[in-house]
C-alpha positions as a LaTeX table, in Angstrom:
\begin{tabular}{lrrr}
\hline
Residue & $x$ (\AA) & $y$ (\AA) & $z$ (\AA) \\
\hline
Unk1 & $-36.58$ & 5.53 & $-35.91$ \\
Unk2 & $-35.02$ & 8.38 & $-33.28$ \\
Unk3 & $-32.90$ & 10.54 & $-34.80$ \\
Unk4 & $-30.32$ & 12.77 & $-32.88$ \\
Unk5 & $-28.84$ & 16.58 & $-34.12$ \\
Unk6 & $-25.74$ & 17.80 & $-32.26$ \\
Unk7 & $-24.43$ & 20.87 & $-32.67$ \\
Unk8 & $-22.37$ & 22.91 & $-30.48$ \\
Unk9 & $-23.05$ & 26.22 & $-29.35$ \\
Unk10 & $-22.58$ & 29.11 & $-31.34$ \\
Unk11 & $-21.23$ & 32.52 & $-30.96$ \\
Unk12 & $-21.40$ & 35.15 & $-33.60$ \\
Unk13 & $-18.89$ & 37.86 & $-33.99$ \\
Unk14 & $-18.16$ & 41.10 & $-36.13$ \\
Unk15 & $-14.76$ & 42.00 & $-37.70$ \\
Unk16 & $-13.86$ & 44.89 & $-40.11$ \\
Unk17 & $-10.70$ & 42.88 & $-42.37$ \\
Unk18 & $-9.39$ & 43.07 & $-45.68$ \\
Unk19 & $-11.61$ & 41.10 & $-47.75$ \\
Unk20 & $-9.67$ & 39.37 & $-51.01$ \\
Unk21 & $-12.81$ & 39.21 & $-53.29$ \\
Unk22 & $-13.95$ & 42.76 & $-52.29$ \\
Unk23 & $-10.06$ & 43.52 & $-52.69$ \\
Unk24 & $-10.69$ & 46.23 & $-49.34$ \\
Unk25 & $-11.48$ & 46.61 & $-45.72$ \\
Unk26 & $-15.18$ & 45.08 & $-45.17$ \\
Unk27 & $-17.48$ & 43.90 & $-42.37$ \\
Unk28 & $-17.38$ & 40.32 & $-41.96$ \\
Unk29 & $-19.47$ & 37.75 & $-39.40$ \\
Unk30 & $-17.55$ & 35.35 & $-38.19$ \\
Unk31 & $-19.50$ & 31.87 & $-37.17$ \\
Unk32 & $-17.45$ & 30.54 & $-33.60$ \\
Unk33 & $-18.31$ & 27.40 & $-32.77$ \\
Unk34 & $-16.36$ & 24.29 & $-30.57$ \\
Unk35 & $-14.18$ & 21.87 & $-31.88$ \\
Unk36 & $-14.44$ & 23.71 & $-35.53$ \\
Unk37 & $-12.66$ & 26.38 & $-37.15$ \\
Unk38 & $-14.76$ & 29.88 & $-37.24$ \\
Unk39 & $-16.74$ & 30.32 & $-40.84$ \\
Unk40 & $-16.23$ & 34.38 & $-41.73$ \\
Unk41 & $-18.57$ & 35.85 & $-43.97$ \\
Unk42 & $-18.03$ & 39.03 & $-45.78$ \\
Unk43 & $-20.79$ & 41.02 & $-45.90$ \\
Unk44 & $-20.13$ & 42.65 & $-49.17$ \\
Unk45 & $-19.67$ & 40.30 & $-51.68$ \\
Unk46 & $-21.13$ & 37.10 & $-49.79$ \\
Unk47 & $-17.91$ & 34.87 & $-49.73$ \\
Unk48 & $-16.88$ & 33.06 & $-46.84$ \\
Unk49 & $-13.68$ & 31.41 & $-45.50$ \\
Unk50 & $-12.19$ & 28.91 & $-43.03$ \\
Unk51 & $-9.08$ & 27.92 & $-41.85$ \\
Unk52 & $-7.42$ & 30.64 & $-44.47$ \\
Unk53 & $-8.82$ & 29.42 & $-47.49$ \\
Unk54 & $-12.60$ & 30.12 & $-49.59$ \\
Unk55 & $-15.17$ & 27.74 & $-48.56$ \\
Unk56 & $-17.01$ & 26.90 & $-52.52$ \\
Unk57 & $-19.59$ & 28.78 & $-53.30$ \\
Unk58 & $-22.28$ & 27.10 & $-54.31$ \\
Unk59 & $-23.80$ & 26.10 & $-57.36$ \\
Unk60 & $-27.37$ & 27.86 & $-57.73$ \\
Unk61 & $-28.74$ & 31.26 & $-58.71$ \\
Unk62 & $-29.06$ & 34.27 & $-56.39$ \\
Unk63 & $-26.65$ & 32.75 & $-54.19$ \\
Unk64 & $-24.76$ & 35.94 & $-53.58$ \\
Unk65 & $-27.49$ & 37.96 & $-52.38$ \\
Unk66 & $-28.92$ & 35.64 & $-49.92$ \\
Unk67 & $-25.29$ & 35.16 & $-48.39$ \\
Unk68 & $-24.70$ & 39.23 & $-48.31$ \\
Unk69 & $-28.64$ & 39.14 & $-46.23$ \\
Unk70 & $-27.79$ & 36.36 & $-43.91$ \\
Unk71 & $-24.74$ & 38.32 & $-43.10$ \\
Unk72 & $-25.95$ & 41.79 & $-42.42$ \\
Unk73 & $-28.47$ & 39.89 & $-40.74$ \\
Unk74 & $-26.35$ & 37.97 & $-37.95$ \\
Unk75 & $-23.77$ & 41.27 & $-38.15$ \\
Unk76 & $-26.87$ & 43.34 & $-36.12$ \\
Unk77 & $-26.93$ & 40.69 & $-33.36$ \\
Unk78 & $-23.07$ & 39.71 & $-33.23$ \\
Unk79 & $-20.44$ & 40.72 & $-30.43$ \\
Unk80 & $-17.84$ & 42.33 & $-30.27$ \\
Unk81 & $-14.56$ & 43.44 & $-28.11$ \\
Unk82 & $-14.75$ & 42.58 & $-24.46$ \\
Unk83 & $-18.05$ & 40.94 & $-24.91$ \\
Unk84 & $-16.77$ & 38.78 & $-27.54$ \\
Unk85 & $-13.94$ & 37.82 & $-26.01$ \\
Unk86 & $-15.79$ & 36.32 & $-22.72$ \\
Unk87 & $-18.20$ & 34.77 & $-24.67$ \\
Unk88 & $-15.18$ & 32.99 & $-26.52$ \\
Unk89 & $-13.99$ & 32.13 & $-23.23$ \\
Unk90 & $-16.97$ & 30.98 & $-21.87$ \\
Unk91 & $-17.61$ & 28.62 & $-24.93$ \\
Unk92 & $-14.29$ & 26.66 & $-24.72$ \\
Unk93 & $-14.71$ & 26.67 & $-20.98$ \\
Unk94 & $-17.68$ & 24.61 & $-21.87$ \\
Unk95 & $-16.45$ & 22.29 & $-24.60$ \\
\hline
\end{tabular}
């Protein structure tokens, strides 16, 4: 049996918005990929959204934590401005 992963290419960007858990201004990831909507993650509380509503959070301990290191994680390594903008380009271009 051959089995066959597709995923698109992925570009990671950082935004300071309002954050509704946090309830102020926070640093947030955001997850661009082709053909999807962009997954932000706020890298405060650990809560992310798409397409202007909460994605669940999921049922398990410690949860929170891991999200809030994932993000601070991808937030060192993300773009931003002009560099994000033609890498956004660049990826639709290519889709």
């Amino acid at each position: 049996m051959t089995v066959h992963i597709c995923r698109p290419l992925t570009v990671w960007g950082r935004y300071i918005v309002w954050c509704p858990t946090c309830e102020r201004n926070r640093s947030f990831v955001g997850m661009h990929q082709a053909w999807y909507d962009p997954i932000y993650t706020c890298c405060g509380c650990g809560d992310s959204w798409s397409g202007g509503q909460r994605l669940p959070r999921p049922f398990q301990r410690g949860w929170r934590p891991k999200s809030i290191k994932v993000a601070q994680d991808r937030w060192e390594d993300a773009l931003e401005g002009l560099d994000l903008t033609e890498a956004l380009r660049e990826l639709m271009e290519g889709a």
